[in-house]
Legacy VTK file of the C-alpha trace (Angstrom):
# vtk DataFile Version 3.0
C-alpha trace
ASCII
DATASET POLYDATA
POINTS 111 float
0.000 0.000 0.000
0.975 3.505 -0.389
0.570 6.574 1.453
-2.252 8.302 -0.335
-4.537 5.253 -0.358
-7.716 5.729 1.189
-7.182 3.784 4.233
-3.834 4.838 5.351
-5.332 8.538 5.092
-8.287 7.560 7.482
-5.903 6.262 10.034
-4.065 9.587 9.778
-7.028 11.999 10.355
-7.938 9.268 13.406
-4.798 9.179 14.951
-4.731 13.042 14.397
-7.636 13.627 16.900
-5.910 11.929 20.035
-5.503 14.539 22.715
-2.364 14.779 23.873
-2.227 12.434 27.154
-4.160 10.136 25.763
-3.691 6.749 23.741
-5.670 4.340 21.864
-5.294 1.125 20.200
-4.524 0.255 16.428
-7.637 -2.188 16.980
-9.911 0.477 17.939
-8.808 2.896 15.095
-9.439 -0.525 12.931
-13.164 -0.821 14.191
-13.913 2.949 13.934
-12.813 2.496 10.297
-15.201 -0.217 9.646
-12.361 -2.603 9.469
-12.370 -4.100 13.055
-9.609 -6.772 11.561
-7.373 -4.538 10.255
-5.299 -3.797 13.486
-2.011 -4.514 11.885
-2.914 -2.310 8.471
-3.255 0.812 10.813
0.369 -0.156 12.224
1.435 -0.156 8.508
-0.278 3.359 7.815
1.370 4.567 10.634
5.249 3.286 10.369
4.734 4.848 7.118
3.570 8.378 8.533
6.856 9.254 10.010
7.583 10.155 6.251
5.159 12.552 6.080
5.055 16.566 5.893
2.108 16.708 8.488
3.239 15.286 12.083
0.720 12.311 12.717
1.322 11.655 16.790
1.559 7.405 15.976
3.464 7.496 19.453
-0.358 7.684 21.115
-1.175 3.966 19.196
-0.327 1.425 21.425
-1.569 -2.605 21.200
-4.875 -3.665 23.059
-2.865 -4.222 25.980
-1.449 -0.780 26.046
1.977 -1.770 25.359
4.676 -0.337 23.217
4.733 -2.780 19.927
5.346 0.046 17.355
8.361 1.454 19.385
11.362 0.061 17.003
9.901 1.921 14.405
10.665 5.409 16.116
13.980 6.736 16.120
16.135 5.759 19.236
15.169 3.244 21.395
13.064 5.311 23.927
11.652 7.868 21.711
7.955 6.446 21.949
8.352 5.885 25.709
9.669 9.170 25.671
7.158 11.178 23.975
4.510 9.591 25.945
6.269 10.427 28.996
6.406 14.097 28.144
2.106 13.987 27.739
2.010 12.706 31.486
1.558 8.838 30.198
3.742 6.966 32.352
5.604 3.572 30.778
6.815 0.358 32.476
8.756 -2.460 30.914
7.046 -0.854 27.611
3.687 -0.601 28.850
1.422 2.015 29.429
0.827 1.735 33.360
-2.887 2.533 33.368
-3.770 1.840 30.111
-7.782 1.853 30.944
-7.595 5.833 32.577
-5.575 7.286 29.481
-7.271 5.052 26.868
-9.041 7.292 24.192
-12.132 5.615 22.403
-12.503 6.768 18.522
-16.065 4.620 18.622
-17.227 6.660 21.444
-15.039 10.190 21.407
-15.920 10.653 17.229
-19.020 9.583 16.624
LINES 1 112
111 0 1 2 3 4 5 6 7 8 9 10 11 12 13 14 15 16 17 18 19 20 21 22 23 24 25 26 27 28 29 30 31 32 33 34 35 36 37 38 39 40 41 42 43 44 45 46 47 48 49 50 51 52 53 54 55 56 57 58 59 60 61 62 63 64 65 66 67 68 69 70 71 72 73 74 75 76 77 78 79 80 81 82 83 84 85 86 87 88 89 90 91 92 93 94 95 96 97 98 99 100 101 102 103 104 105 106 107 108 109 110
């Protein structure tokens, strides 16, 4: 796939509406895109947005279980953890300590 497809860009303007402090899943953005399968194609869309003009904050996208999976493709080894850090999210061991009180709903928050 390529950047301008029509699913990558949906996953962009998602992942563009997390408030800063908060996090969500690539399975939720999945099921708010009517693709509730598709957890691994937003991963894709978003290793792919760190080449884009427009910042798209991917660091927010965590797995179901609010850890870190997408962190290798940030530069540095703690730049996810980092950038999380700095929006109050605390990390442990990779994971998002709390994941429940920071998690950010697309199906409920944009509908």
């Amino acid at each position: 796939m390529k950047a301008d497809d029509g699913f990558f860009t949906r996953v962009y303007q998602v992942t563009s509406q997390i408030p800063e402090g908060r996090v969500t899943s690539y399975g939720a953005i999945a099921k708010f895109l009517g693709m509730p399968g598709s957890a691994r194609m937003v991963g894709w869309a978003l290793n792919n947005s760190h080449y884009l003009k427009d910042f798209i904050p991917a660091h927010r996208v965590v797995n179901r279980n609010g850890m870190l999976t997408g962190k290798h493709h940030f530069p540095g080894v703690n730049t996810m953890e980092e950038l999380l850090e700095s929006e109050g999210i605390k990390v442990e061991n990779d994971k998002v300590l709390n994941f429940e009180s920071f998690f950010w709903d697309p199906n409920k928050e944009l509908v």
